[in-house]
C-alpha positions as protocol buffer text, in pm:
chain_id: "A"
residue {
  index: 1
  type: UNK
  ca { x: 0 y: 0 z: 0 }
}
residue {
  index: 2
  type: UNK
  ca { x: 156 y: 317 z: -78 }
}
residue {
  index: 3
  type: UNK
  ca { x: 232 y: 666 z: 125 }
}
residue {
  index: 4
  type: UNK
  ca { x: -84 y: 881 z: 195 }
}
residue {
  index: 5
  type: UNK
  ca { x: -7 y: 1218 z: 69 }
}
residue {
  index: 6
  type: UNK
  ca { x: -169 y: 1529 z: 283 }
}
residue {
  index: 7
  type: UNK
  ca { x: -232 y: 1916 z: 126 }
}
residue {
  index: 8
  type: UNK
  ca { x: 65 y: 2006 z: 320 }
}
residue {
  index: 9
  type: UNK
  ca { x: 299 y: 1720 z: 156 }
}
residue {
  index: 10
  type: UNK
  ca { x: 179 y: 1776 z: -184 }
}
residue {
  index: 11
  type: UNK
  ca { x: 252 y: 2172 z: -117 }
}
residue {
  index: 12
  type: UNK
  ca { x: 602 y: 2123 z: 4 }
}
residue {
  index: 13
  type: UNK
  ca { x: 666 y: 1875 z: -333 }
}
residue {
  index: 14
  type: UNK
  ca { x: 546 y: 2143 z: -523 }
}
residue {
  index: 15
  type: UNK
  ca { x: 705 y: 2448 z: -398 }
}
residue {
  index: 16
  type: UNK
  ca { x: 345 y: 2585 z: -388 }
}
residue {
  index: 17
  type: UNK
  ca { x: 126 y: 2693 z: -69 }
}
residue {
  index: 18
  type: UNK
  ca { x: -137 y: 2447 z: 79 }
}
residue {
  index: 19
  type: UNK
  ca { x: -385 y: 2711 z: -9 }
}
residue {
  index: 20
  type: UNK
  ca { x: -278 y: 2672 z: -368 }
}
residue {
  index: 21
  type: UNK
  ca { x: -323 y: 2311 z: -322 }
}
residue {
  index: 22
  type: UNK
  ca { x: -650 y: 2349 z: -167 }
}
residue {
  index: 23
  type: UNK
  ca { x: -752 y: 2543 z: -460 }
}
residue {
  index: 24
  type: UNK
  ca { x: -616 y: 2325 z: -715 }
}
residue {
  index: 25
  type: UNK
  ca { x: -777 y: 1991 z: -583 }
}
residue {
  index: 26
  type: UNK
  ca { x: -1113 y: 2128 z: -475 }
}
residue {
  index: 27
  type: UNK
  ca { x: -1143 y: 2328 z: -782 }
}
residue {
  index: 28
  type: UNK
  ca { x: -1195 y: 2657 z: -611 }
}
residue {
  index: 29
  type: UNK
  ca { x: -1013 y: 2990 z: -671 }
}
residue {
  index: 30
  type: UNK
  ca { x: -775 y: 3117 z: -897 }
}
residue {
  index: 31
  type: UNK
  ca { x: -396 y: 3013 z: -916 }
}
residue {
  index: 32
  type: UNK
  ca { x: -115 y: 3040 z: -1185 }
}
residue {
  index: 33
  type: UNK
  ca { x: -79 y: 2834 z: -1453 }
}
residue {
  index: 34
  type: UNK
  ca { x: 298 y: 2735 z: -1355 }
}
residue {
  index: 35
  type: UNK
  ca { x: 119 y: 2632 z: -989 }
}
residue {
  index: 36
  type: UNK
  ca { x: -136 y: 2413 z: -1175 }
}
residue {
  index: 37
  type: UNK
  ca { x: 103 y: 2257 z: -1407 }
}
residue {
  index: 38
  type: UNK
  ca { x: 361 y: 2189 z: -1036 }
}
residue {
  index: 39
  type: UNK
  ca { x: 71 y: 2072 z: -847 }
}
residue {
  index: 40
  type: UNK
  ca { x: -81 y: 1827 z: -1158 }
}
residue {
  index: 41
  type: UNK
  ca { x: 319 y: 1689 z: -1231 }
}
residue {
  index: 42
  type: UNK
  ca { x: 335 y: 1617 z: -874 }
}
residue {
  index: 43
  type: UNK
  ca { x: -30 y: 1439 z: -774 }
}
residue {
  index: 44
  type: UNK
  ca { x: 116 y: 1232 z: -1117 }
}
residue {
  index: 45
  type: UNK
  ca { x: 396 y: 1132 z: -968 }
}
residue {
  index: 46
  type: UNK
  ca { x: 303 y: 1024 z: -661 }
}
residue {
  index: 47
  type: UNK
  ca { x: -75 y: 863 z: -805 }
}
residue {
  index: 48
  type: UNK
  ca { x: -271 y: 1098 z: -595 }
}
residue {
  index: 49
  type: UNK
  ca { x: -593 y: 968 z: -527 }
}
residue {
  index: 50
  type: UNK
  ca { x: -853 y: 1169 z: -316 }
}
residue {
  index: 51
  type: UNK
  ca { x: -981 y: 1020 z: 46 }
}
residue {
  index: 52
  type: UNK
  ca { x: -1328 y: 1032 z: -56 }
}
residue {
  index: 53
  type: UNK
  ca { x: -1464 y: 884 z: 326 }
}
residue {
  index: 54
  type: UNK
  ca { x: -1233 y: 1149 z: 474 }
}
residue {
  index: 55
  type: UNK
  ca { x: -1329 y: 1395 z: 289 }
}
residue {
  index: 56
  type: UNK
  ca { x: -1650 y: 1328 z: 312 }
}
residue {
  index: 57
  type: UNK
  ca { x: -1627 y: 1325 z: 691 }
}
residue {
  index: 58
  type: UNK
  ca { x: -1516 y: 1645 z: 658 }
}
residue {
  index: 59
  type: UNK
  ca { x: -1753 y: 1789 z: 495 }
}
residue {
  index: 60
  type: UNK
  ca { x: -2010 y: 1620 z: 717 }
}
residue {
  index: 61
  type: UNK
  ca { x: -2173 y: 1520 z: 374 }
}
residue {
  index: 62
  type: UNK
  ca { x: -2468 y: 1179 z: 430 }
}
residue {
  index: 63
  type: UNK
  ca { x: -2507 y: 965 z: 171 }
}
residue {
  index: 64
  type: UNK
  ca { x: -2770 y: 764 z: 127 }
}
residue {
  index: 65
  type: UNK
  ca { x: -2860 y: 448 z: -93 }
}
residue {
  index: 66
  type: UNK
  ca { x: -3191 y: 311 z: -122 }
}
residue {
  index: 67
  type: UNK
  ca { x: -3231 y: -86 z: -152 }
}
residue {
  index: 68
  type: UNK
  ca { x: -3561 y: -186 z: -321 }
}
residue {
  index: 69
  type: UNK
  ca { x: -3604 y: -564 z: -266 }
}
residue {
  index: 70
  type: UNK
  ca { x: -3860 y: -789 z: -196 }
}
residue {
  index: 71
  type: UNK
  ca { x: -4059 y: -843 z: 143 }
}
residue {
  index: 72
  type: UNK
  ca { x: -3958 y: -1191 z: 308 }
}
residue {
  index: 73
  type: UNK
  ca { x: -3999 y: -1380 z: 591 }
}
residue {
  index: 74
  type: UNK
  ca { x: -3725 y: -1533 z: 821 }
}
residue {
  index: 75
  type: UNK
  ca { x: -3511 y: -1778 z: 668 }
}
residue {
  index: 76
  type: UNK
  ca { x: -3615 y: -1657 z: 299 }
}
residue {
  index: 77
  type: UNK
  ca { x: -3395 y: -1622 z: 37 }
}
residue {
  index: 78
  type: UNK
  ca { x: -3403 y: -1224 z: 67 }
}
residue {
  index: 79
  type: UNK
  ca { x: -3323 y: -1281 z: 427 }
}
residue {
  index: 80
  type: UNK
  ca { x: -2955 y: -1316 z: 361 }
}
residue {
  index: 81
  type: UNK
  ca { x: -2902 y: -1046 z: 135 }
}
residue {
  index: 82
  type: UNK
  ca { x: -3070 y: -792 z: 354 }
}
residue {
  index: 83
  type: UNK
  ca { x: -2835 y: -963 z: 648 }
}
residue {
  index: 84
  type: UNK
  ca { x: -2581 y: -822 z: 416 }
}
residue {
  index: 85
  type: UNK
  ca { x: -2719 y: -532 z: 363 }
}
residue {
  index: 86
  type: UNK
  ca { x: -2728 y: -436 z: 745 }
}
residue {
  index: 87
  type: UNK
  ca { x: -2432 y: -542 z: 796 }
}
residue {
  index: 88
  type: UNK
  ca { x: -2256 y: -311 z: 513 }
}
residue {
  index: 89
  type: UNK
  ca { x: -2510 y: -8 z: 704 }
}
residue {
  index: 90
  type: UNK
  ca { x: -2346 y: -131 z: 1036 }
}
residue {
  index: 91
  type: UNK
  ca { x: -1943 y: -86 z: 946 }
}
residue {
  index: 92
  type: UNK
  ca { x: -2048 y: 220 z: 691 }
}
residue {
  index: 93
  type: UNK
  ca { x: -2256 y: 411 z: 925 }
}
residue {
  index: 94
  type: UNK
  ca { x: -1952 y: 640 z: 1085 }
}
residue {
  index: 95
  type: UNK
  ca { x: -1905 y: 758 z: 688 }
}
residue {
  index: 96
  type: UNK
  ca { x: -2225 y: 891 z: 702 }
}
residue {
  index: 97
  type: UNK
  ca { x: -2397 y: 650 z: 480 }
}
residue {
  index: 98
  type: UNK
  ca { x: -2734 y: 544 z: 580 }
}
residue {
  index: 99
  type: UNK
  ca { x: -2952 y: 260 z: 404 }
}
residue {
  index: 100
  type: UNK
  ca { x: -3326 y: 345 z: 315 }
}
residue {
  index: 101
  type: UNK
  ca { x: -3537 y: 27 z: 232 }
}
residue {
  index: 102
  type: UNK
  ca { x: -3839 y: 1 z: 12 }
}
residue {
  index: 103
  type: UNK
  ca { x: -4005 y: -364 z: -15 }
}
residue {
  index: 104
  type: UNK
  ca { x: -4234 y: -471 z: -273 }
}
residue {
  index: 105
  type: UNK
  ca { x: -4465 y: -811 z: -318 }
}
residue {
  index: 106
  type: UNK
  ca { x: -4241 y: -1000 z: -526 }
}
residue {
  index: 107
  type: UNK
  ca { x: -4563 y: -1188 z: -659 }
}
residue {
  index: 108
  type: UNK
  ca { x: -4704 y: -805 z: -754 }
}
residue {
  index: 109
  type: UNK
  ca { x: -4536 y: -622 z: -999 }
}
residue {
  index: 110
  type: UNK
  ca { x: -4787 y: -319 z: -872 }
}
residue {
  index: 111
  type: UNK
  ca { x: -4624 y: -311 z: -575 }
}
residue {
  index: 112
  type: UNK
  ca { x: -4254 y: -253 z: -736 }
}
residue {
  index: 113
  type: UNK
  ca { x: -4424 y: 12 z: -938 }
}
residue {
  index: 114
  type: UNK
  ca { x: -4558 y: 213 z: -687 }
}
residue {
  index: 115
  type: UNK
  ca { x: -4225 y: 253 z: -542 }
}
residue {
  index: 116
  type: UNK
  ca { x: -4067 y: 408 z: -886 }
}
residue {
  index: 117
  type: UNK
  ca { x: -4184 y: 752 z: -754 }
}
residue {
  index: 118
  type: UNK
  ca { x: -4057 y: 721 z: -455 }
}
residue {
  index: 119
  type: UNK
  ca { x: -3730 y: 615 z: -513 }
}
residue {
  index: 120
  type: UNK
  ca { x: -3690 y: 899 z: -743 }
}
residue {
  index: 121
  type: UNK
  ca { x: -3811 y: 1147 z: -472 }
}
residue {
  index: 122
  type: UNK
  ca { x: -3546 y: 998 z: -257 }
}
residue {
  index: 123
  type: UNK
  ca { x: -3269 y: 1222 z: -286 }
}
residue {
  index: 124
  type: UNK
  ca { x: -3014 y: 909 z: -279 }
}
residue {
  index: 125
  type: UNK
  ca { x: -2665 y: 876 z: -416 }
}
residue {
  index: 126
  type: UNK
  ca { x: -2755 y: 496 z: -549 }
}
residue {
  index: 127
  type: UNK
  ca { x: -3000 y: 218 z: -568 }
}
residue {
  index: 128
  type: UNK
  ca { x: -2954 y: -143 z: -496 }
}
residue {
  index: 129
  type: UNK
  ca { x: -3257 y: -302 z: -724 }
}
residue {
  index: 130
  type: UNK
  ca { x: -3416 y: -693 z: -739 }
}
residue {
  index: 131
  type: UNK
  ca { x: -3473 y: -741 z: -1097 }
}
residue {
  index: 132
  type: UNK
  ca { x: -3798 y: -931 z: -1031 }
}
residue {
  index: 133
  type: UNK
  ca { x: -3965 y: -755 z: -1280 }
}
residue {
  index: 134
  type: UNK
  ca { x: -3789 y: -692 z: -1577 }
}
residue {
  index: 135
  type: UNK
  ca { x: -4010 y: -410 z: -1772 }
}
residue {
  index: 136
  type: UNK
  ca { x: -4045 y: -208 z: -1441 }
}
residue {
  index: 137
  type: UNK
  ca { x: -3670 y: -230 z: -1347 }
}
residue {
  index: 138
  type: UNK
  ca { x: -3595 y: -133 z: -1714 }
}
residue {
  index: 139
  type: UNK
  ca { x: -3798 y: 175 z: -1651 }
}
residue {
  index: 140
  type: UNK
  ca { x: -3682 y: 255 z: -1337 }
}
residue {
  index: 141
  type: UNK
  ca { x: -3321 y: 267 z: -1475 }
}
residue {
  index: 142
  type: UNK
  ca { x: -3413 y: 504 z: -1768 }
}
residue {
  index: 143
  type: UNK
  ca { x: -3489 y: 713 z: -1474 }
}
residue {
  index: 144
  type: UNK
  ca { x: -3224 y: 653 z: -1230 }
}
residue {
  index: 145
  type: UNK
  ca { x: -2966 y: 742 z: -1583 }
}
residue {
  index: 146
  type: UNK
  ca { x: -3184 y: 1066 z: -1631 }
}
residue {
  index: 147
  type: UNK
  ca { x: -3102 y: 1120 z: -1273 }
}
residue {
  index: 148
  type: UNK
  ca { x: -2732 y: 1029 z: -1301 }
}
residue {
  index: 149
  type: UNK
  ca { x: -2805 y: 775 z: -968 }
}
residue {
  index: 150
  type: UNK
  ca { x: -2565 y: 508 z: -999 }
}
residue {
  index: 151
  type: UNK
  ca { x: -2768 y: 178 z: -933 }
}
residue {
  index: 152
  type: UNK
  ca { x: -2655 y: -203 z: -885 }
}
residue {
  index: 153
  type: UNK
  ca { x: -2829 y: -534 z: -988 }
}
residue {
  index: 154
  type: UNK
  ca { x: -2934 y: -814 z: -788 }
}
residue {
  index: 155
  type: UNK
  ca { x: -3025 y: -1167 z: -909 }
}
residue {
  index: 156
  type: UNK
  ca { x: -3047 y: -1086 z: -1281 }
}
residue {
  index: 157
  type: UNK
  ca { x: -2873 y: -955 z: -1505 }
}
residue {
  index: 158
  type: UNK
  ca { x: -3071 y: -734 z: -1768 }
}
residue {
  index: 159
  type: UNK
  ca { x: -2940 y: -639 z: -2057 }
}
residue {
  index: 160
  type: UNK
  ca { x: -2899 y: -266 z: -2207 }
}
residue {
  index: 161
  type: UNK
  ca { x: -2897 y: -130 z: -1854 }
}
residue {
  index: 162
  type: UNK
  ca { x: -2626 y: 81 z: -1713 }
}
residue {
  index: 163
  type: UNK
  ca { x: -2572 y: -51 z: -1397 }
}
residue {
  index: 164
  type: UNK
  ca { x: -2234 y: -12 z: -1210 }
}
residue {
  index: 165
  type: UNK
  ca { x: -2258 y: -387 z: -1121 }
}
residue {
  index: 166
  type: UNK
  ca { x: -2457 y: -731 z: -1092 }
}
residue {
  index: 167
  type: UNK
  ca { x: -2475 y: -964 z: -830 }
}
residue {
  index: 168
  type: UNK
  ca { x: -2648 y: -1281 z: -888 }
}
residue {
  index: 169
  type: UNK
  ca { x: -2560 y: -1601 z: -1043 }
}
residue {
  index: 170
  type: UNK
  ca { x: -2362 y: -1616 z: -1388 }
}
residue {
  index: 171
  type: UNK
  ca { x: -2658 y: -1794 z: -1622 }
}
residue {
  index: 172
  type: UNK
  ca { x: -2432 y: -1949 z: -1899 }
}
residue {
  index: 173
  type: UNK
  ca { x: -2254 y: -2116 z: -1658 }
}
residue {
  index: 174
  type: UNK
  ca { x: -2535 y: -2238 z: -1420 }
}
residue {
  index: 175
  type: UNK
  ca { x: -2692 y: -2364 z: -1762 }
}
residue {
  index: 176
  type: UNK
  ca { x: -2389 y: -2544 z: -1881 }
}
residue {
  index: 177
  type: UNK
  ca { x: -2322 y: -2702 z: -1488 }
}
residue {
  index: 178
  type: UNK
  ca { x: -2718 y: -2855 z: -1544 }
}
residue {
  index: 179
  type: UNK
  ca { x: -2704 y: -2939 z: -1887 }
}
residue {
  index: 180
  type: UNK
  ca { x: -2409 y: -3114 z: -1791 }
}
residue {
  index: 181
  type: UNK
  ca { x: -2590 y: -3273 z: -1476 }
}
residue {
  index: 182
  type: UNK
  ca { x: -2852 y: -3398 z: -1699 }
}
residue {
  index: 183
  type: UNK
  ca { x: -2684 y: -3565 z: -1974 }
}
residue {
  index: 184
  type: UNK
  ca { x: -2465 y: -3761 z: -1709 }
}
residue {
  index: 185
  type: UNK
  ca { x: -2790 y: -3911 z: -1573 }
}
Protein backbone atom coordinates (compact mmCIF):
# COMPACT_ATOMS: atom_id res chain seq x y z
CA UNK A 1 0.00 0.00 0.00
CA UNK A 2 1.56 3.17 -0.78
CA UNK A 3 2.32 6.66 1.25
CA UNK A 4 -0.84 8.81 1.95
CA UNK A 5 -0.07 12.18 0.69
CA UNK A 6 -1.69 15.29 2.83
CA UNK A 7 -2.32 19.16 1.26
CA UNK A 8 0.65 20.06 3.20
CA UNK A 9 2.99 17.20 1.56
CA UNK A 10 1.79 17.76 -1.84
CA UNK A 11 2.52 21.72 -1.17
CA UNK A 12 6.02 21.23 0.04
CA UNK A 13 6.66 18.75 -3.33
CA UNK A 14 5.46 21.43 -5.23
CA UNK A 15 7.05 24.48 -3.98
CA UNK A 16 3.45 25.85 -3.88
CA UNK A 17 1.26 26.93 -0.69
CA UNK A 18 -1.37 24.47 0.79
CA UNK A 19 -3.85 27.11 -0.09
CA UNK A 20 -2.78 26.72 -3.68
CA UNK A 21 -3.23 23.11 -3.22
CA UNK A 22 -6.50 23.49 -1.67
CA UNK A 23 -7.52 25.43 -4.60
CA UNK A 24 -6.16 23.25 -7.15
CA UNK A 25 -7.77 19.91 -5.83
CA UNK A 26 -11.13 21.28 -4.75
CA UNK A 27 -11.43 23.28 -7.82
CA UNK A 28 -11.95 26.57 -6.11
CA UNK A 29 -10.13 29.90 -6.71
CA UNK A 30 -7.75 31.17 -8.97
CA UNK A 31 -3.96 30.13 -9.16
CA UNK A 32 -1.15 30.40 -11.85
CA UNK A 33 -0.79 28.34 -14.53
CA UNK A 34 2.98 27.35 -13.55
CA UNK A 35 1.19 26.32 -9.89
CA UNK A 36 -1.36 24.13 -11.75
CA UNK A 37 1.03 22.57 -14.07
CA UNK A 38 3.61 21.89 -10.36
CA UNK A 39 0.71 20.72 -8.47
CA UNK A 40 -0.81 18.27 -11.58
CA UNK A 41 3.19 16.89 -12.31
CA UNK A 42 3.35 16.17 -8.74
CA UNK A 43 -0.30 14.39 -7.74
CA UNK A 44 1.16 12.32 -11.17
CA UNK A 45 3.96 11.32 -9.68
CA UNK A 46 3.03 10.24 -6.61
CA UNK A 47 -0.75 8.63 -8.05
CA UNK A 48 -2.71 10.98 -5.95
CA UNK A 49 -5.93 9.68 -5.27
CA UNK A 50 -8.53 11.69 -3.16
CA UNK A 51 -9.81 10.20 0.46
CA UNK A 52 -13.28 10.32 -0.56
CA UNK A 53 -14.64 8.84 3.26
CA UNK A 54 -12.33 11.49 4.74
CA UNK A 55 -13.29 13.95 2.89
CA UNK A 56 -16.50 13.28 3.12
CA UNK A 57 -16.27 13.25 6.91
CA UNK A 58 -15.16 16.45 6.58
CA UNK A 59 -17.53 17.89 4.95
CA UNK A 60 -20.10 16.20 7.17
CA UNK A 61 -21.73 15.20 3.74
CA UNK A 62 -24.68 11.79 4.30
CA UNK A 63 -25.07 9.65 1.71
CA UNK A 64 -27.70 7.64 1.27
CA UNK A 65 -28.60 4.48 -0.93
CA UNK A 66 -31.91 3.11 -1.22
CA UNK A 67 -32.31 -0.86 -1.52
CA UNK A 68 -35.61 -1.86 -3.21
CA UNK A 69 -36.04 -5.64 -2.66
CA UNK A 70 -38.60 -7.89 -1.96
CA UNK A 71 -40.59 -8.43 1.43
CA UNK A 72 -39.58 -11.91 3.08
CA UNK A 73 -39.99 -13.80 5.91
CA UNK A 74 -37.25 -15.33 8.21
CA UNK A 75 -35.11 -17.78 6.68
CA UNK A 76 -36.15 -16.57 2.99
CA UNK A 77 -33.95 -16.22 0.37
CA UNK A 78 -34.03 -12.24 0.67
CA UNK A 79 -33.23 -12.81 4.27
CA UNK A 80 -29.55 -13.16 3.61
CA UNK A 81 -29.02 -10.46 1.35
CA UNK A 82 -30.70 -7.92 3.54
CA UNK A 83 -28.35 -9.63 6.48
CA UNK A 84 -25.81 -8.22 4.16
CA UNK A 85 -27.19 -5.32 3.63
CA UNK A 86 -27.28 -4.36 7.45
CA UNK A 87 -24.32 -5.42 7.96
CA UNK A 88 -22.56 -3.11 5.13
CA UNK A 89 -25.10 -0.08 7.04
CA UNK A 90 -23.46 -1.31 10.36
CA UNK A 91 -19.43 -0.86 9.46
CA UNK A 92 -20.48 2.20 6.91
CA UNK A 93 -22.56 4.11 9.25
CA UNK A 94 -19.52 6.40 10.85
CA UNK A 95 -19.05 7.58 6.88
CA UNK A 96 -22.25 8.91 7.02
CA UNK A 97 -23.97 6.50 4.80
CA UNK A 98 -27.34 5.44 5.80
CA UNK A 99 -29.52 2.60 4.04
CA UNK A 100 -33.26 3.45 3.15
CA UNK A 101 -35.37 0.27 2.32
CA UNK A 102 -38.39 0.01 0.12
CA UNK A 103 -40.05 -3.64 -0.15
CA UNK A 104 -42.34 -4.71 -2.73
CA UNK A 105 -44.65 -8.11 -3.18
CA UNK A 106 -42.41 -10.00 -5.26
CA UNK A 107 -45.63 -11.88 -6.59
CA UNK A 108 -47.04 -8.05 -7.54
CA UNK A 109 -45.36 -6.22 -9.99
CA UNK A 110 -47.87 -3.19 -8.72
CA UNK A 111 -46.24 -3.11 -5.75
CA UNK A 112 -42.54 -2.53 -7.36
CA UNK A 113 -44.24 0.12 -9.38
CA UNK A 114 -45.58 2.13 -6.87
CA UNK A 115 -42.25 2.53 -5.42
CA UNK A 116 -40.67 4.08 -8.86
CA UNK A 117 -41.84 7.52 -7.54
CA UNK A 118 -40.57 7.21 -4.55
CA UNK A 119 -37.30 6.15 -5.13
CA UNK A 120 -36.90 8.99 -7.43
CA UNK A 121 -38.11 11.47 -4.72
CA UNK A 122 -35.46 9.98 -2.57
CA UNK A 123 -32.69 12.22 -2.86
CA UNK A 124 -30.14 9.09 -2.79
CA UNK A 125 -26.65 8.76 -4.16
CA UNK A 126 -27.55 4.96 -5.49
CA UNK A 127 -30.00 2.18 -5.68
CA UNK A 128 -29.54 -1.43 -4.96
CA UNK A 129 -32.57 -3.02 -7.24
CA UNK A 130 -34.16 -6.93 -7.39
CA UNK A 131 -34.73 -7.41 -10.97
CA UNK A 132 -37.98 -9.31 -10.31
CA UNK A 133 -39.65 -7.55 -12.80
CA UNK A 134 -37.89 -6.92 -15.77
CA UNK A 135 -40.10 -4.10 -17.72
CA UNK A 136 -40.45 -2.08 -14.41
CA UNK A 137 -36.70 -2.30 -13.47
CA UNK A 138 -35.95 -1.33 -17.14
CA UNK A 139 -37.98 1.75 -16.51
CA UNK A 140 -36.82 2.55 -13.37
CA UNK A 141 -33.21 2.67 -14.75
CA UNK A 142 -34.13 5.04 -17.68
CA UNK A 143 -34.89 7.13 -14.74
CA UNK A 144 -32.24 6.53 -12.30
CA UNK A 145 -29.66 7.42 -15.83
CA UNK A 146 -31.84 10.66 -16.31
CA UNK A 147 -31.02 11.20 -12.73
CA UNK A 148 -27.32 10.29 -13.01
CA UNK A 149 -28.05 7.75 -9.68
CA UNK A 150 -25.65 5.08 -9.99
CA UNK A 151 -27.68 1.78 -9.33
CA UNK A 152 -26.55 -2.03 -8.85
CA UNK A 153 -28.29 -5.34 -9.88
CA UNK A 154 -29.34 -8.14 -7.88
CA UNK A 155 -30.25 -11.67 -9.09
CA UNK A 156 -30.47 -10.86 -12.81
CA UNK A 157 -28.73 -9.55 -15.05
CA UNK A 158 -30.71 -7.34 -17.68
CA UNK A 159 -29.40 -6.39 -20.57
CA UNK A 160 -28.99 -2.66 -22.07
CA UNK A 161 -28.97 -1.30 -18.54
CA UNK A 162 -26.26 0.81 -17.13
CA UNK A 163 -25.72 -0.51 -13.97
CA UNK A 164 -22.34 -0.12 -12.10
CA UNK A 165 -22.58 -3.87 -11.21
CA UNK A 166 -24.57 -7.31 -10.92
CA UNK A 167 -24.75 -9.64 -8.30
CA UNK A 168 -26.48 -12.81 -8.88
CA UNK A 169 -25.60 -16.01 -10.43
CA UNK A 170 -23.62 -16.16 -13.88
CA UNK A 171 -26.58 -17.94 -16.22
CA UNK A 172 -24.32 -19.49 -18.99
CA UNK A 173 -22.54 -21.16 -16.58
CA UNK A 174 -25.35 -22.38 -14.20
CA UNK A 175 -26.92 -23.64 -17.62
CA UNK A 176 -23.89 -25.44 -18.81
CA UNK A 177 -23.22 -27.02 -14.88
CA UNK A 178 -27.18 -28.55 -15.44
CA UNK A 179 -27.04 -29.39 -18.87
CA UNK A 180 -24.09 -31.14 -17.91
CA UNK A 181 -25.90 -32.73 -14.76
CA UNK A 182 -28.52 -33.98 -16.99
CA UNK A 183 -26.84 -35.65 -19.74
CA UNK A 184 -24.65 -37.61 -17.09
CA UNK A 185 -27.90 -39.11 -15.73
Amino acid sequence: MGKTYRIKDIAELSGVSTGTVDRILHNRGKVSEEAQKNVEKVLKEIDYHPNLIARSLALKKKYKFVTLIPSFGQGEYWAKLSEGINKAEQELFSYNIEVERMYFNQYDRSSFDNLIPKIEEADCQGVIIATLFKESVIQLTQQLDKLEIPYVLIDAFIENTNCIAYYGTNSYDSGYIAGRLLFEQ
